[in-house]
N, C-alpha and C positions, 0 to 999 in steps of 0.2 A: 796219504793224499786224500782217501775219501774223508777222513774226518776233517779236514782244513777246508775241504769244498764246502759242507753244507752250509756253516757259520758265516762263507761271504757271502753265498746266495743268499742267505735269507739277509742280507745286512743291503744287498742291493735292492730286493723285495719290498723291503721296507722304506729306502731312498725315492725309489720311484713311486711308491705309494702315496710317500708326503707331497709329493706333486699335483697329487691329481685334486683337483677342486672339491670342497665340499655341495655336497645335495643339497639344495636351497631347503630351507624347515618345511615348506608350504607347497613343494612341488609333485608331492604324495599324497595332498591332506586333504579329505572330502571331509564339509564340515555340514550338520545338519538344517534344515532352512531357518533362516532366521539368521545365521549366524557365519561371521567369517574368522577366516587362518590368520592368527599373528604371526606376520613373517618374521618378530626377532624370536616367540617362544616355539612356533608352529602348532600350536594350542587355539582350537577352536575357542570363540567367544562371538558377544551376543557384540552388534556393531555400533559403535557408539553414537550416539543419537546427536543432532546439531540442535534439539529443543531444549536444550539444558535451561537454557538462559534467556528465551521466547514464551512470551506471554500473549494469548488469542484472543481475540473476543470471539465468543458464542455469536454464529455459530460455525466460523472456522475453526482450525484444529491446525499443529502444527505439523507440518511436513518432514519426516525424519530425516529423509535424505538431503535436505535443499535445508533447510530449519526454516522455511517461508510460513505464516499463517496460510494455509489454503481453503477453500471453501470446500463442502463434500462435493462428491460423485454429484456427474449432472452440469449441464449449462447453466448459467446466470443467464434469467430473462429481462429482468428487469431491475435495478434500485434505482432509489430515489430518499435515499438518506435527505438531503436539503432539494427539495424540489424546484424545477427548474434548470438547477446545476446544468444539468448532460444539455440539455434544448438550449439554453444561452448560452456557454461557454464552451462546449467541444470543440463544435465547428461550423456557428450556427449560419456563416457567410459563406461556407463550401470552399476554405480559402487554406483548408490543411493540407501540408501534400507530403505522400506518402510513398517511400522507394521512388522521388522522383516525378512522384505522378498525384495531380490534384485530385482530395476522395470527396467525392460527396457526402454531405453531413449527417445524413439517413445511414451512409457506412458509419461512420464515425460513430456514431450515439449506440448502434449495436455492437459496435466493435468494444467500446466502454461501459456497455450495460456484461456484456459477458466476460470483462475481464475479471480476475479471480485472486491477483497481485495487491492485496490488500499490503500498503494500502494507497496505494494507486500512484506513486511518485512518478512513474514515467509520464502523465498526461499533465506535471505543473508545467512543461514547456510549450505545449502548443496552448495551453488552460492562458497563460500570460500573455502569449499572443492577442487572442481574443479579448483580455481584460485589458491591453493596451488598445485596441479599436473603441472599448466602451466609455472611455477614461474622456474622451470628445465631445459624448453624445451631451453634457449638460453645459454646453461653452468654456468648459477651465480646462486647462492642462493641467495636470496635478489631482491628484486622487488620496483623501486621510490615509486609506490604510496599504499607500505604497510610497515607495522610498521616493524623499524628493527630489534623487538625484537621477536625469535621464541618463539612460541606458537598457542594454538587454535581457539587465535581473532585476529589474526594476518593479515588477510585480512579481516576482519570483514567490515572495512568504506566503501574499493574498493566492496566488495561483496554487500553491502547495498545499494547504489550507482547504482548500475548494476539492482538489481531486479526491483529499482523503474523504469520500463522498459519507460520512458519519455524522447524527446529532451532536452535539455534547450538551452535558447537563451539568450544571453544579448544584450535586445534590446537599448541598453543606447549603443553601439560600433557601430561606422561606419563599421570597417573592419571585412570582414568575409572571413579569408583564411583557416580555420584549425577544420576540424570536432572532438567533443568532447571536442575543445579547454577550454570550461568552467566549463567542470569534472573535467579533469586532473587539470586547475588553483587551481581548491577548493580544490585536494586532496592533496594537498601540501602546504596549506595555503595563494592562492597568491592571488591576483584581476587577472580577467581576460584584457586583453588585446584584446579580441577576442571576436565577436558575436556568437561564435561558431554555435550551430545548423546542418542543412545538407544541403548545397548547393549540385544541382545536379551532378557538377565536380568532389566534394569530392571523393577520392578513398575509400569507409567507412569498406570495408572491410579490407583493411592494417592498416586503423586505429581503428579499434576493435583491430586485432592481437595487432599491439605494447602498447596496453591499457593493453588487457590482460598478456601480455609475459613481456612488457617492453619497452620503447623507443628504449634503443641502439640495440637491438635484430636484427634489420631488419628485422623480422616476413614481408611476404608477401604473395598473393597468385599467385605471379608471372601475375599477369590478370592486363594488365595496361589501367587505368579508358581516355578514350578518347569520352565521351559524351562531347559537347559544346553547352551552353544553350542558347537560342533564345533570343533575346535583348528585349522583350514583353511577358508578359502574354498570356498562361501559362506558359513559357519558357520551356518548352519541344520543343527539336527539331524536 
């Protein structure tokens, strides 16, 4: 009898054993900082990065966790990539409203000066708003560099365009006579012809107006640009 007993205990031992769940890989595993548990090896490793395939401009950097460009440590106080941008277009009739509730345009321009969301796509909706108010100001309805078809993405590109608050330059052009030159080419499907970017002569403030208003407009601020830039670095006169 004793020797017929121990062979089925142990054969029940083992029945019930195969029951019982296995140990998660990872529910033991303290992995050193930097690094997490593979839940299918339970083998610590480094966390895989979401920058693989993000490219920043200097001088954001990408966010490992989020894979966003973000800017360093610290508040944004101010930019002014295309000047004017934030003072015309945020919210310059106090008429954005926000949770419900209309913000005044002094929030708005600091709410958009320290945003950090490069490169700024959640402000082409309210940004079109406003470019549909200015689209009046020179008696046409209808604006070159938005769709001619009404409706509520109707400035959607020109609005998108604006928020990514960044110069562009085509450094492949010798000639650089015309600020924005290389917006305005894109919004209209052409090649540029132009380095664009900001030379210090640019008058960039009549050239905001007629971006935003429209070429034939003659939008100005009557203030005529009479800087003359020094033949050497820094060319500041």
């Amino acid at each position: 009898m004793k020797r017929a007993l121990f062979p089925t205990l142990l054969l029940v031992l083992v029945g019930c054993g195969a029951g019982v769940p296995a140990v998660p890989p990872c529910s033991t595993t303290v992995c050193p900082s930097g690094q997490v548990c593979n839940p299918s090896s339970g083998a610590c490793e480094v966390q895989p990065s979401r920058c693989a395939a993000t490219s920043c401009v200097s001088p954001m950097s990408c966010d490992g966790a989020t894979g966003l460009c973000v800017f360093p440590l610290g508040d944004l106080i101010d930019r002014a990539g295309r000047p004017l941008i934030n003072l015309a277009v945020s919210n310059p009739f106090d008429a954005l409203v926000v949770s419900g509730q209309p913000e005044a345009g002094a929030v708005t321009r600091d709410r958009y000066n320290r945003d950090k969301s490069f490169p700024w796509s959640a402000w082409a909706a309210p940004f079109a708003q406003t470019l549909a108010l200015y689209d009046g100001l020179d008696g046409t309805c209808g604006h070159p560099f938005a769709s001619p078809t009404l409706g509520p993405t109707r400035f959607a590109t020109l609005a998108g365009l604006l928020a990514a608050d960044t110069l562009l330059i085509d450094t492949s052009k010798n000639s650089c006579a015309s600020y924005m030159s290389v917006e305005r080419s894109g919004l209209v499907g052409m090649a540029s012809t132009d380095c664009g970017g900001r030379k210090l002569d640019y008058d960039v403030v009549d050239g905001t107006f007629l971006t935003i208003i429209g070429l034939g407009s003659g939008a100005t601020d009557s203030v005529t640009a009479t800087v003359t830039a020094a033949p050497t670095f820094p060319y500041l006169p």
